[in-house]
C-alpha positions as CSV (number, residue, x, y, z in Angstrom):
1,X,81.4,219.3,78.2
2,X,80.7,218.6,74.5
3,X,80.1,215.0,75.7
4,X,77.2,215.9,78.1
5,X,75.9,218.1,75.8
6,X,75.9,215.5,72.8
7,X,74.3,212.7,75.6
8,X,71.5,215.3,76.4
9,X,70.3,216.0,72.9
10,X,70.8,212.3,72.0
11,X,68.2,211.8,75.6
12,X,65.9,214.4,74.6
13,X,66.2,213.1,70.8
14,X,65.0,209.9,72.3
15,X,62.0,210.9,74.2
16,X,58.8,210.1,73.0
17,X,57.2,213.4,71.3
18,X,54.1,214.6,73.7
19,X,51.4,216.4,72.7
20,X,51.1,220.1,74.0
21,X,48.3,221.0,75.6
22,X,46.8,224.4,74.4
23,X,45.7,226.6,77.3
24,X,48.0,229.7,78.5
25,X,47.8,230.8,81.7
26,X,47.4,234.7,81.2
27,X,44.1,234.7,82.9
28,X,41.7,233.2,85.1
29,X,39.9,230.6,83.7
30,X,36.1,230.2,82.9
31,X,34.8,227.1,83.6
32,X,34.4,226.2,79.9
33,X,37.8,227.2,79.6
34,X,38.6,224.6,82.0
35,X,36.3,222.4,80.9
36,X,37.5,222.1,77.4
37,X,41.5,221.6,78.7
38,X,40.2,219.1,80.7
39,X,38.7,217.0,78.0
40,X,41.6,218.0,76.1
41,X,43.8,216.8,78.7
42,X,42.1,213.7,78.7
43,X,41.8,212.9,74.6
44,X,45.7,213.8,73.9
45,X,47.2,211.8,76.7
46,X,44.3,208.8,77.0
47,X,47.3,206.7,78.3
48,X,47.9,209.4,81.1
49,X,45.1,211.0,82.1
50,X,40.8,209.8,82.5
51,X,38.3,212.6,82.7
52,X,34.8,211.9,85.3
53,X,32.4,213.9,87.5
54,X,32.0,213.1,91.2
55,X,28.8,214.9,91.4
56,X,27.4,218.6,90.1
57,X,27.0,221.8,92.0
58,X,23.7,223.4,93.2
59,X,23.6,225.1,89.6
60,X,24.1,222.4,87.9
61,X,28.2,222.5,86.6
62,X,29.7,219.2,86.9
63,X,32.7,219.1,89.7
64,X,35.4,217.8,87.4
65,X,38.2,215.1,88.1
66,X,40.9,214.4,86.0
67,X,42.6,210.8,87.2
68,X,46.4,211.2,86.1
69,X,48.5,208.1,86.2
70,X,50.0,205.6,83.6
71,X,48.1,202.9,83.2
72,X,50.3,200.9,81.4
73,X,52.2,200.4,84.4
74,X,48.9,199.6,86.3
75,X,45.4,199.9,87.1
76,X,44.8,203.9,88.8
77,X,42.9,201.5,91.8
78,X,46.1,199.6,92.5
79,X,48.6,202.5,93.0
80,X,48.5,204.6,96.5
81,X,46.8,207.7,95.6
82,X,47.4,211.4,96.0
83,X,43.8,213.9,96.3
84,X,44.6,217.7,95.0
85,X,42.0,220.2,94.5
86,X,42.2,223.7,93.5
87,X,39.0,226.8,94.3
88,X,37.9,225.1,97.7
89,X,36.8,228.8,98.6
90,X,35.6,230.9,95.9
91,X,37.8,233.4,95.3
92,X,40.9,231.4,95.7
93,X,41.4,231.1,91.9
94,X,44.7,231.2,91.8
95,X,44.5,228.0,93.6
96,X,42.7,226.3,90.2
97,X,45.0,227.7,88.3
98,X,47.9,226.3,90.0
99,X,46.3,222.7,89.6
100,X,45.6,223.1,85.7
101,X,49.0,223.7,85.5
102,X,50.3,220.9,87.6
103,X,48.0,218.7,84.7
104,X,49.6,220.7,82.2
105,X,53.2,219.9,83.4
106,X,52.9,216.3,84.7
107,X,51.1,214.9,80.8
108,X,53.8,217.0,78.7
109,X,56.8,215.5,80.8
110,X,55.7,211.9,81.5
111,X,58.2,209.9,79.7
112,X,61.1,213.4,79.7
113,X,61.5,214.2,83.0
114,X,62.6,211.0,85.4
115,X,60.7,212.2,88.6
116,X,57.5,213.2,86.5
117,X,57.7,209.5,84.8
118,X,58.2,207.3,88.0
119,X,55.3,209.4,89.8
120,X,53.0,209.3,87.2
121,X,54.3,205.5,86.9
122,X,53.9,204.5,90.7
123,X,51.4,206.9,92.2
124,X,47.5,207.8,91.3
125,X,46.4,211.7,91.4
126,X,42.9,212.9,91.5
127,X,42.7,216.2,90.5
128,X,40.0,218.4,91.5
129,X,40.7,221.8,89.6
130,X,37.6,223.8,91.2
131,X,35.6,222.8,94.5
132,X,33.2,225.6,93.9
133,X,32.3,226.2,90.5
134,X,29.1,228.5,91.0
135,X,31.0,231.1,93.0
136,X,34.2,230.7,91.4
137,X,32.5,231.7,88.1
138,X,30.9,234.8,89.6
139,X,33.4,235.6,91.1
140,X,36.1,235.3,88.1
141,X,33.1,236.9,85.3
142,X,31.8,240.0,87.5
143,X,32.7,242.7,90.0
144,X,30.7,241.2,92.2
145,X,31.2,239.8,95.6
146,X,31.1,235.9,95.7
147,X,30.6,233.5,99.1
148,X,33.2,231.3,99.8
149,X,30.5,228.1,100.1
150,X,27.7,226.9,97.4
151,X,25.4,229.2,95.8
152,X,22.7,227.5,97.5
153,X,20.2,230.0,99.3
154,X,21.5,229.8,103.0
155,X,20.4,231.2,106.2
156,X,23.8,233.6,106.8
157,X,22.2,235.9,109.2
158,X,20.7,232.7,111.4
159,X,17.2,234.2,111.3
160,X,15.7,231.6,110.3
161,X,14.9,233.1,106.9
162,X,16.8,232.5,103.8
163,X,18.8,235.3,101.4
164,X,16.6,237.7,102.6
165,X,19.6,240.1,103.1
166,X,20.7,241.1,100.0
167,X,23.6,243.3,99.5
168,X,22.5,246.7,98.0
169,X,23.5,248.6,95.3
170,X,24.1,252.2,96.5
171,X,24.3,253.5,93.5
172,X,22.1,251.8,90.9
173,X,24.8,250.4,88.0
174,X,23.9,247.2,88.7
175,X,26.7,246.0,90.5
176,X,27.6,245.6,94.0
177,X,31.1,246.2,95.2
178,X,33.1,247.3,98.2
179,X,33.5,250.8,98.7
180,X,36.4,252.4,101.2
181,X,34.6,255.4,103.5
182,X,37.1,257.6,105.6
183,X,36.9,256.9,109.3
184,X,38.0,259.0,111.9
185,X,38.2,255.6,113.8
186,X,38.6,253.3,111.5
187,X,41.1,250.0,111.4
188,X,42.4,250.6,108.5
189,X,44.7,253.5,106.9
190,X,46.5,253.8,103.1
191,X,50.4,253.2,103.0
192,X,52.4,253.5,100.0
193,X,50.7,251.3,97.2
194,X,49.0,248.6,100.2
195,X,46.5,249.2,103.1
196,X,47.2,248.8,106.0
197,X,45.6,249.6,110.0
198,X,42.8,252.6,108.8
199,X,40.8,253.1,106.3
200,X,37.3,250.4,106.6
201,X,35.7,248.4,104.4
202,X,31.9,249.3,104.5
């Protein structure tokens, strides 16, 4: 026992340090939040991990990917290649988060942990944190409701007339927001702490 115990400390002893990357994941992310640990990501472990855009959204953010591999074992082209992507509907932010963390885990134990080292030293990943930066954004800073596509103006009804349909504020605060309304005939009803069949969404 005091053996294995001595051989691990002498393993991790002998592991190169890594930089720790700063972010905490006690919230939802903005997307300068993410922004800035991607660039962070990318300046600590230049060996590991290449920041680029592969396009912008309709307003303008850039749709980040960070390409995660070690290049001194290769060129990122020459590896087989793994896609991930995080937020490809709006309001699936957990999804982003679970990505950042993914970028978070494989650059602090490249070179500590034997499966993270020959991945990172075999295989390419491009990571995608957020698909849909507009929405996700609204979606993560307001109350308010947020599509699951771009923010680009869209015919939704298929009138053949574009974001005419606004949703309305009922009650002036400046925000709209799903309300529940008792129905004698609803689908939807309240259970202890969940719904479920009885109460609808109007």
């Amino acid at each position: 026992m005091r053996v294995s115990v001595l051989l691990l400390a002498l393993s991790l002893a002998a592991a190169p340090a890594r930089a720790q990357l700063s972010i905490a994941f006690d919230k939802y992310h903005s997307f300068d939040e993410m922004t800035a640990f991607l660039r962070e990501a990318a300046q600590k472990y230049p060996d590991l991990a290449s920041l680029s855009s592969i396009g912008k959204s309709y307003q303008g953010r850039e749709l980040w990917m960070l390409t995660v591999t070690s290049r001194k074992t290769g060129a990122p082209d020459d590896k087989p290649a793994l896609y991930v992507n995080g937020c490809l509907d709006s309001s699936e932010v957990v999804t982003s988060e679970g990505v950042l963390f993914t970028i978070k885990h494989l650059l602090e134990s490249h070179g500590r942990d034997a499966r993270v080292t020959r991945l990172l030293d075999r295989r390419t990943l491009y990571i995608v944190p957020r698909i849909m930066p507009d929405q996700t954004e609204l979606y993560i800073t307001t109350p308010q409701n947020a599509r699951s596509q771009s923010a680009e103006p869209m015919d939704e009804d298929g009138d053949g007339r574009i974001d005419e349909d606004a949703d309305d504020d009922v009650n002036g605060d400046g925000h709209v927001v799903q309300m529940r309304i008792a129905d004698p005939n609803g689908d939807w009803k309240i259970t202890a702490g969940r719904a479920s069949r009885s109460v609808i969404l109007k």
